[in-house]
C-alpha positions in Angstrom: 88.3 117.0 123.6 85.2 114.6 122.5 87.5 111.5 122.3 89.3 109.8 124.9 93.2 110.4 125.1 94.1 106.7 123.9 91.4 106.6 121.0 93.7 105.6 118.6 96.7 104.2 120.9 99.2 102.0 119.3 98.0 103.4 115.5 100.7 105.1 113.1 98.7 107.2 110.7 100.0 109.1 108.0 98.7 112.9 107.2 99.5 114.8 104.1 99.2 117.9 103.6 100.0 118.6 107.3 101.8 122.0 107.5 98.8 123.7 107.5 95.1 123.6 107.5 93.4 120.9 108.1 96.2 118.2 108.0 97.8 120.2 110.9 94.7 120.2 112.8 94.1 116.8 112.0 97.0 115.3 112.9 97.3 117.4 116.5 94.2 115.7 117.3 95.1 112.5 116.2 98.4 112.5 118.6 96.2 113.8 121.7 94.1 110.7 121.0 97.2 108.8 121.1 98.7 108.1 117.7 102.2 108.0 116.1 101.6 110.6 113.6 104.0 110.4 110.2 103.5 113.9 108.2 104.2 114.6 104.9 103.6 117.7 102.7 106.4 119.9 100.5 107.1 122.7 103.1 109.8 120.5 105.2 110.4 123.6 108.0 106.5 123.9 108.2 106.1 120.1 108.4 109.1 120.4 111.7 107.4 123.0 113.1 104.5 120.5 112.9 106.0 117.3 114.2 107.6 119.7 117.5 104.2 120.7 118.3 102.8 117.3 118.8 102.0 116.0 122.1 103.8 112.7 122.4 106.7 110.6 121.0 107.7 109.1 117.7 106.3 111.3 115.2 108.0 111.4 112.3 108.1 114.0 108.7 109.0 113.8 105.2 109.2 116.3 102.8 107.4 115.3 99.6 105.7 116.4 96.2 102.3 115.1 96.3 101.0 115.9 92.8 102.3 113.0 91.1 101.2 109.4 91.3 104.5 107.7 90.8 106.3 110.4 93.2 103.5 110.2 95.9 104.0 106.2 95.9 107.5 105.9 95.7 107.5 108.8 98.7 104.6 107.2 101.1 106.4 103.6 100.4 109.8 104.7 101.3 108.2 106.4 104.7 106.5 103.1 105.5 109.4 101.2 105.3 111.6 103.2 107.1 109.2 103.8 109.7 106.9 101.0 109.5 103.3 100.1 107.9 100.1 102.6 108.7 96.9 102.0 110.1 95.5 104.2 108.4 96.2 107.5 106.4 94.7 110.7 105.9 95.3 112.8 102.3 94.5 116.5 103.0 96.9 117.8 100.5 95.1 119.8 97.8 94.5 122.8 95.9 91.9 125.2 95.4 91.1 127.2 91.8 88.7 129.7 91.2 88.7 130.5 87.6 86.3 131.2 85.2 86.0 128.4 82.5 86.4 130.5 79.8 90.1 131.2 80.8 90.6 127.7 82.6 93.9 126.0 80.3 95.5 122.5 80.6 97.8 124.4 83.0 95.1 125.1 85.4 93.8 121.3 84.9 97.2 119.8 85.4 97.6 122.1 88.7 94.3 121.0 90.4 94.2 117.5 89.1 97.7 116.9 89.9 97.0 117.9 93.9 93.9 116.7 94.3 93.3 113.4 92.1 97.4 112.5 91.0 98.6 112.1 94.5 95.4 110.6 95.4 96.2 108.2 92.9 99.7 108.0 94.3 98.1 107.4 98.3 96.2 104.5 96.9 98.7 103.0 95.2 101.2 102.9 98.1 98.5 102.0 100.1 97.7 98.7 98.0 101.2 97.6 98.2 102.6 94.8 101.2 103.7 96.7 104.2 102.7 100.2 104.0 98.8 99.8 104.8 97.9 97.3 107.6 94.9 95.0 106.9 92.2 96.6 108.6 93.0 100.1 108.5 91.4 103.3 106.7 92.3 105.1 103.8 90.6 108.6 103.8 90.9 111.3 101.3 89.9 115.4 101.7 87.1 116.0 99.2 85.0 118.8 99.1 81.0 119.6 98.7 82.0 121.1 95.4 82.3 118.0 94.1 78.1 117.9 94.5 77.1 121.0 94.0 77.6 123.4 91.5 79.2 126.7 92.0 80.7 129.1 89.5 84.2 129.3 88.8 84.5 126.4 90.0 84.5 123.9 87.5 88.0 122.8 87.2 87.8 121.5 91.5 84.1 120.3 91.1 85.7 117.7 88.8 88.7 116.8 90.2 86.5 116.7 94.0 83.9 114.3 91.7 86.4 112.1 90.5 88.1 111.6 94.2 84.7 110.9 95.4 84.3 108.4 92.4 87.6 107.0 92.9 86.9 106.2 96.6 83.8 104.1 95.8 85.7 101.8 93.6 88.8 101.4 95.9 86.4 100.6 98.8 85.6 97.3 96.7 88.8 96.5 95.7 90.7 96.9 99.6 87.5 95.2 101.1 89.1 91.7 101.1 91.7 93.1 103.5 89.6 95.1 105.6 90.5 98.5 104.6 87.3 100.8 104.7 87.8 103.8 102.3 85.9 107.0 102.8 85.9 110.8 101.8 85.6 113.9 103.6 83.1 116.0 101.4 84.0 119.7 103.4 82.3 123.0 103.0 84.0 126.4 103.8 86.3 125.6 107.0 87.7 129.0 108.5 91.5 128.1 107.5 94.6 130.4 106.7 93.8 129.6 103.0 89.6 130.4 103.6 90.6 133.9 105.1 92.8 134.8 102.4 90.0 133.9 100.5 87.0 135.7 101.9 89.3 138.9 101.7 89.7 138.9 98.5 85.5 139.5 97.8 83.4 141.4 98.4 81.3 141.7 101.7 78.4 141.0 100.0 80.0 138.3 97.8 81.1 137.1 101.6 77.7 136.8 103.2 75.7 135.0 100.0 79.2 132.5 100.5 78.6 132.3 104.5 74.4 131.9 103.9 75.3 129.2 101.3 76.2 127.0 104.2 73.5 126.8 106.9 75.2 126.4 109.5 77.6 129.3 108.7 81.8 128.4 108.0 83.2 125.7 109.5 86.2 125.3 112.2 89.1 123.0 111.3 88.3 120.9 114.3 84.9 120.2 112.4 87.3 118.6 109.5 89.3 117.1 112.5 86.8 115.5 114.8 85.1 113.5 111.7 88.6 112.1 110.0 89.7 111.3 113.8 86.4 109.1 113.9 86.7 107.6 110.6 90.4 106.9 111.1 89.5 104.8 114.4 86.7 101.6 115.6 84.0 104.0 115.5 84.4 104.0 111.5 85.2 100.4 111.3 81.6 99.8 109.5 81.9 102.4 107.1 83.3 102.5 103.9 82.8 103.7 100.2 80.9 106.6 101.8 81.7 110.7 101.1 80.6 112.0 104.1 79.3 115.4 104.5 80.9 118.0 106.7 79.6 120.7 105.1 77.4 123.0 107.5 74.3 122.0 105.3 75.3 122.9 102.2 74.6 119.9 100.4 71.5 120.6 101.4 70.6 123.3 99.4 
């Protein structure tokens, strides 16, 4: 481990989305590095089986539907107050759609907007309200690269990735008089459950122009892991507004 074992000691940080994936990742790292560690997703036996495995004491889970703001709000306030305010929270909940445009409906937008910018929405709201966000913490949201770059199919998550990368600009103006630094994690292809299932689905050719697209090659959830872990502590305490890239270099291209 890169980080010392009482990183983040004392902190309680929320992580959505932490069943699987990156929130799970994310969140075991954050409890090895010390923190109380409140998850929250919609799977409530995946979330346990989450909380169990965390090294340490005090971590706490909530079942919740993240892909509406007034839901998400009323769920991350409720979880502060029973618990007690964050120092910071992580959103990785989210959705994924590859769909040609041409048969993209408002289904299809309510879906991925609804995981990805709704809840966001919801986070920030909480977030903004007395005792659930402590001054001088971090807010930090899961984007994506998509959100920069252009790929087809993908139209329907480029935008809703674009507009949480938009959103986080403006909310790092508007939490700055209490401290909070905002920031986005702009990901490429991390070798998740959810990226296997994926990748199997193609071709092996379709595979390898998806694998050269990043320059480094896919990712490893402790990639997504070791950045949010920074952000979330000091060593982020001067950033904010930013989308930063962990994307093997495919921004770059």
């Amino acid at each position: 481990m890169i980080f010392a074992s009482d990183a983040l000691q004392g902190r309680r940080i929320l992580v959505t989305g932490a069943s699987s994936g990156l929130g799970k990742e994310t969140a075991h790292l954050l409890a090895r590095t010390g923190a109380t560690v409140s998850l929250m997703g919609r799977n409530e036996s995946r979330l346990e089986e989450t909380r169990s495995s965390l090294v340490g004491e005090g971590h706490s889970s909530r079942s919740a539907e993240l892909s509406d703001a007034d839901a998400t709000a009323d769920a991350v306030q409720s979880h502060a107050a029973e618990h007690g305010p964050f120092d910071g929270i992580f959103h990785s909940a989210g959705v994924t759609l590859v769909l040609p445009i041409k048969l993209t409906k408002s289904k299809h937008l309510d879906e991925v907007f609804g995981a990805n910018v709704r809840g966001a929405f919801g986070i920030a709201r909480a977030a903004a309200k007395k005792g659930v966000l402590n001054d001088g913490g971090a807010l930090l949201f899961m984007s994506s690269v998509a959100s920069v770059t252009g790929r087809p199919a993908l139209s329907a998550y480029c935008s809703a990735k674009a507009a949480v990368d938009g959103m986080v600009r403006s909310l790092a103006v508007e939490f700055a008089p209490r401290r909070i630094r905002v920031n986005s994690i702009t990901a490429g292809a991390v070798e998740t459950a959810m990226h296997r299932e994926f990748v199997q689905s193609i071709n092996e050719n379709a595979v390898k122009d998806y694998r050269d697209f990043h320059l480094l090659g896919f990712g490893q959830p402790e990639d997504v892991a070791n950045t949010a872990t920074f952000l979330l502590s000091d060593g982020g305490r001067w950033i904010t507004g930013a989308s930063i890239a962990v994307d093997g270099g495919a921004a770059a291209k």
